[in-house]
C-alpha positions in Angstrom: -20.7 -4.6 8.0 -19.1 -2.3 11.1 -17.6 0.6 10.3 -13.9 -0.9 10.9 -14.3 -3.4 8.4 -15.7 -1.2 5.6 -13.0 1.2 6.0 -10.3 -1.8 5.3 -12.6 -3.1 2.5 -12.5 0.5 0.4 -8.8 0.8 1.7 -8.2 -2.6 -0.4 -10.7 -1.0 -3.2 -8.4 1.8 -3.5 -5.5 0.1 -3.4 -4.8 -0.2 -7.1 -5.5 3.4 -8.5 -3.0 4.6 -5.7 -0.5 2.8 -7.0 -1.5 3.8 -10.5 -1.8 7.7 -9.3 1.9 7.2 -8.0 3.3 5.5 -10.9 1.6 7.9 -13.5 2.2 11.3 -12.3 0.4 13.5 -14.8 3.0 14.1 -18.0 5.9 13.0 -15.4 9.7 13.2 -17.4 11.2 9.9 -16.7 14.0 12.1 -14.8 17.4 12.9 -17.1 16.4 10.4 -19.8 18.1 11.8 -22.6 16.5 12.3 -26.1 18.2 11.5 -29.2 16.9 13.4 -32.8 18.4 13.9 -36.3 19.6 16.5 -37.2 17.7 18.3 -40.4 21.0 20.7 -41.2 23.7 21.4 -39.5 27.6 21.2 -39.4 30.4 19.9 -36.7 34.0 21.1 -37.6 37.1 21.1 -35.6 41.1 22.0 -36.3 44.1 21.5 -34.2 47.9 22.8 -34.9 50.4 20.1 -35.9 51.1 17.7 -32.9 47.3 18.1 -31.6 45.8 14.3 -31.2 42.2 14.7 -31.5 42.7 16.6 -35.1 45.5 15.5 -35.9 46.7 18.6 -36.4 44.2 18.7 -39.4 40.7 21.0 -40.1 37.7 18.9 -40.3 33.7 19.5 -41.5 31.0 17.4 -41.4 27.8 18.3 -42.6 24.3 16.7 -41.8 23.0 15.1 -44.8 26.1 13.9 -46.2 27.0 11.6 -43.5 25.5 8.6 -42.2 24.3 9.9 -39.3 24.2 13.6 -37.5 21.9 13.3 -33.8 21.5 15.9 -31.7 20.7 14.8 -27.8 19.5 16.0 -24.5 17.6 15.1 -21.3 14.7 16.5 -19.6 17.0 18.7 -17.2 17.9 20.7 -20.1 22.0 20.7 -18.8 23.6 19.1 -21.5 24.0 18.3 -25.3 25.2 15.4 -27.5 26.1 15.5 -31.0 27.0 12.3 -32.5 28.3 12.1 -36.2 29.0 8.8 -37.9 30.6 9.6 -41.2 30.5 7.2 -44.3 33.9 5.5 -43.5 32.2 4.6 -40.1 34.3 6.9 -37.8 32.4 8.0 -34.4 32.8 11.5 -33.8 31.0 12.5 -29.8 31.0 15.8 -28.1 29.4 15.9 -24.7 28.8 19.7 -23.2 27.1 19.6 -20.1 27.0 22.5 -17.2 27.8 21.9 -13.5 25.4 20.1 -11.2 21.6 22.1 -11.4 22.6 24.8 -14.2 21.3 24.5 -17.5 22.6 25.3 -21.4 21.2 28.5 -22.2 21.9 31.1 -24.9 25.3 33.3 -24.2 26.8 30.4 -21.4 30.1 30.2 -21.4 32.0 27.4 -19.2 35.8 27.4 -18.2 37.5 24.7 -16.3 35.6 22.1 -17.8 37.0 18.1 -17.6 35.6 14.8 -18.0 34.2 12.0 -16.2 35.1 10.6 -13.6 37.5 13.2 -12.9 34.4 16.3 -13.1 33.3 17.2 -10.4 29.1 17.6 -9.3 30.2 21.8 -9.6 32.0 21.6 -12.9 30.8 21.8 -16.7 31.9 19.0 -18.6 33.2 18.5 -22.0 34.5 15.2 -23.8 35.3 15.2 -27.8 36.7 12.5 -29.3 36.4 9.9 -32.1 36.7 6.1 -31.6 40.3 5.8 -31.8 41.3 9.3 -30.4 39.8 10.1 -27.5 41.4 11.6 -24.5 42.0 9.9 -20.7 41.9 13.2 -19.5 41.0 16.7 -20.7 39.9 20.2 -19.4 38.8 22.9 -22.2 36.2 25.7 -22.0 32.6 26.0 -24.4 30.2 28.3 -24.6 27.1 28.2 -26.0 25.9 30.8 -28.2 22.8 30.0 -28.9 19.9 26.7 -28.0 16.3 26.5 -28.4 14.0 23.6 -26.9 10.8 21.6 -27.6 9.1 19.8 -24.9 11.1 18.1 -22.0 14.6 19.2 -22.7 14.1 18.4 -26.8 16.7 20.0 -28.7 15.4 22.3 -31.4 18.3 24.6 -32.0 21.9 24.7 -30.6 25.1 26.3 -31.9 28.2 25.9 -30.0 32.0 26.4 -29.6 34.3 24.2 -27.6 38.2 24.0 -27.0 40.2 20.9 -24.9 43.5 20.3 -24.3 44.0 16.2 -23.8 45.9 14.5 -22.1 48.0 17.8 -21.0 49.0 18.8 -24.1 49.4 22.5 -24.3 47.9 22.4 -28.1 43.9 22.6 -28.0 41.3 21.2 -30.4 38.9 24.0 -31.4 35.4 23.7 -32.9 31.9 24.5 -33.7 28.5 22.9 -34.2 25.5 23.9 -35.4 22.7 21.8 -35.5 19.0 22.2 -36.3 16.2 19.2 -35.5 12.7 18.9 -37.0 9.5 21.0 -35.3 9.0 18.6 -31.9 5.5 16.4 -32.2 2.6 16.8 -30.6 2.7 16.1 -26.6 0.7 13.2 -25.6 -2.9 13.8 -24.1 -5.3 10.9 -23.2 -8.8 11.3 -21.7 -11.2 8.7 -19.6 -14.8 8.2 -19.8 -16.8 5.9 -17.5 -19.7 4.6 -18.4 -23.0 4.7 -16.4 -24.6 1.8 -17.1 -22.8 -2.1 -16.8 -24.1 -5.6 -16.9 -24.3 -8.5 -13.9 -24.6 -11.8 -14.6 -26.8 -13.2 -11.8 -25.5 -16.4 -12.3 -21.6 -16.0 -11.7 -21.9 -12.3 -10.1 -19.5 -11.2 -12.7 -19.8 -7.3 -13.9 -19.0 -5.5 -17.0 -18.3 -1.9 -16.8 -16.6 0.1 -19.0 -16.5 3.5 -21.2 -14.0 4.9 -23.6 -11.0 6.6 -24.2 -9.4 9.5 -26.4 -5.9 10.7 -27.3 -4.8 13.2 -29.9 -2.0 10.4 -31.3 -1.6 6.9 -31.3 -1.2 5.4 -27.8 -1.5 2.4 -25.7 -3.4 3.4 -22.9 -3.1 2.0 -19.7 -6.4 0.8 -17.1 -6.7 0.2 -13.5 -9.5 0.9 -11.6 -12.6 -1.0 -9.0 -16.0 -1.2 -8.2 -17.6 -0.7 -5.1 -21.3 -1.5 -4.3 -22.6 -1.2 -0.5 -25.3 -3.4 0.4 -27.2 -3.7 4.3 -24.9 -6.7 4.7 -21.8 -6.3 2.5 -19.7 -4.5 0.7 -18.3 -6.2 -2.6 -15.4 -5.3 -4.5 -14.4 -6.1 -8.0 -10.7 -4.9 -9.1 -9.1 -4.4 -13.0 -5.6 -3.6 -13.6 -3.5 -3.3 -16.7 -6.6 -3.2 -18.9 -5.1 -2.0 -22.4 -6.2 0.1 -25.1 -5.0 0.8 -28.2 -6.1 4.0 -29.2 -6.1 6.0 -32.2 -7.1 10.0 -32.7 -10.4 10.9 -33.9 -13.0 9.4 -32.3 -13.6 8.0 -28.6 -12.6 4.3 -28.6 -14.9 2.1 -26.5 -13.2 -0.6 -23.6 -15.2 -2.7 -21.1 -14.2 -4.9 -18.4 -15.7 -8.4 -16.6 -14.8 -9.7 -13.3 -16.4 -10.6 -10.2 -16.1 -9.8 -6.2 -12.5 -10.0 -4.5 -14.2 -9.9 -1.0 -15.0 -13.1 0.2 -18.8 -14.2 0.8 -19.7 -11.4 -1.1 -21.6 -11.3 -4.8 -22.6 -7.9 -7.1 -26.5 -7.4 -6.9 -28.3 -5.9 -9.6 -28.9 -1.3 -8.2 -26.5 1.3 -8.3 -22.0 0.9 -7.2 -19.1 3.3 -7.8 -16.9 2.8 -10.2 -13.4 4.1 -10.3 -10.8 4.2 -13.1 -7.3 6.0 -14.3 -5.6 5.6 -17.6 -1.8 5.9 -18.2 0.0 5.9 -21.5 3.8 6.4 -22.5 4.7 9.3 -24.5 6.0 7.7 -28.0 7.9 10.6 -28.8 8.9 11.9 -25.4 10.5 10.6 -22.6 7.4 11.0 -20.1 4.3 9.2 -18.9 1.0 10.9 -18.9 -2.8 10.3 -17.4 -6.4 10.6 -17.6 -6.2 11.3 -14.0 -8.7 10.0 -11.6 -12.1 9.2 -12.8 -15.3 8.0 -10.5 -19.1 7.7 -11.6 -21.9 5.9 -10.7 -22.6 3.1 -12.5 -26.1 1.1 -12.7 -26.0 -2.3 -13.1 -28.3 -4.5 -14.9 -28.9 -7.6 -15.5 -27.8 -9.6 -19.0 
């Protein structure tokens, strides 16, 4: 085989864990995918004066714990918070904070001028609080944030708050608090590869079996793609596997293997030494992210069964 073709051959060989390498960027946030948790204490509670919509001129308090539900929310970007609170009669309360285009929430920000969408611009914060039957069209308000902690990619650990919005161009604000306090974030996902040096030919079909094991310190569904290469005087076979899963469990190294024959017509797996190549990807269960073995390669002796 020239050296022209060879070089198109392991192009096409490589072909698979490229696209694996590019889809699987090592512990890669799924950009701004927001993260929702419940809240183990906290409180929201807002007031207005007589004539203020959102309130209805009235104090509220709700507590986490003694409502139905009380999630905290963030994404990866760490610019913005959600609290949602559904209370036992089935009222929605939301508040959005959020700060301009490439800031983030940190402790002691304050934010003035702040709207909603659409009417925000990519430069301003953003604030919208409202309940399913009184929420504003428009709004501008300030909020500052005294204090928020995070876990991994943009989890919310910790966040107290303050907010006040005028609606609709009322000259009477709604003013409020929340305080809100999430359980210690899990574990981040980690996954390893291990390629085996020894696989099987059948010299009847020229079908392969490679394989090797994989580890992860939580339960995942791990992810394979990989080839095998094997250059002979006259050839240059090449066997591909893609979307091989794994269901893996913490503990101990969990074995896989793999069959399949040569995708390079006219050519056939001999029994001697070939290259095999492999990546793993999983999805983070508790995280918004994707993580990898990265790239694995060994050489592999096969026998025959």
């Amino acid at each position: 085989m020239n050296s022209s073709v060879l070089g198109r051959t392991l192009a096409r060989a490589a072909a698979v864990l490229t696209t694996a390498v590019a889809v699987a960027v090592t512990a890669a946030p799924l950009a701004g995918t927001a993260q929702a948790h419940e809240a183990v204490t906290g409180s929201l509670s807002f007031s207005g004066e007589p004539g203020e919509f959102i309130s209805d001129g009235q104090s509220h308090q709700y507590t986490a714990g003694a409502v139905e539900t009380f999630v905290v929310s963030g994404p990866t970007s760490e610019e913005a918070a959600d609290i949602t609170v559904v209370t036992t009669e089935g009222k929605r309360w939301s508040l959005h904070l959020e700060a301009p285009v490439g800031q983030k929430l940190t402790d002691g920000a304050t934010f003035t001028n702040a709207s909603r969408w659409p009417y925000a611009q990519p430069e301003d914060p953003k604030l919208q609080f409202g309940e399913t039957d009184r929420w504003c069209d428009t709004s501008t308000g300030s909020f500052t944030i005294s204090h928020i902690a995070y876990g991994p990619y943009g989890y919310i650990r910790e966040l107290d708050a303050t907010f006040e919005q005028y609606c609709d161009g009322s000259t009477l604000p709604v003013r409020g608090e929340v305080h809100a306090r999430t359980a210690e974030p899990p574990t981040e996902l980690a996954v390893g590869l291990n390629l085996d040096t020894t696989g099987k030919i059948d010299n009847r079909t020229g079908e392969i079996t490679v394989g090797g094991t994989v580890t992860c310190n939580k339960p995942a569904r791990i992810a394979l793609a990989g080839n095998v290469d094997q250059t002979q005087k006259r050839a240059t076979p090449v066997g591909y596997y893609e979307e091989q899963t794994v269901t893996c469990t913490p503990g101990a190294p969990v074995p896989w293997t793999v069959s399949f024959a040569s995708m390079e017509p006219g050519t056939t797996f001999q029994p001697g030494t070939a290259t095999v190549r492999g990546m793993g990807r999983a999805d983070d269960r508790d995280y918004p992210v994707t993580v990898n073995t990265g790239y694995q390669t060994a050489e592999v002796t096969l026998l025959k069964s």
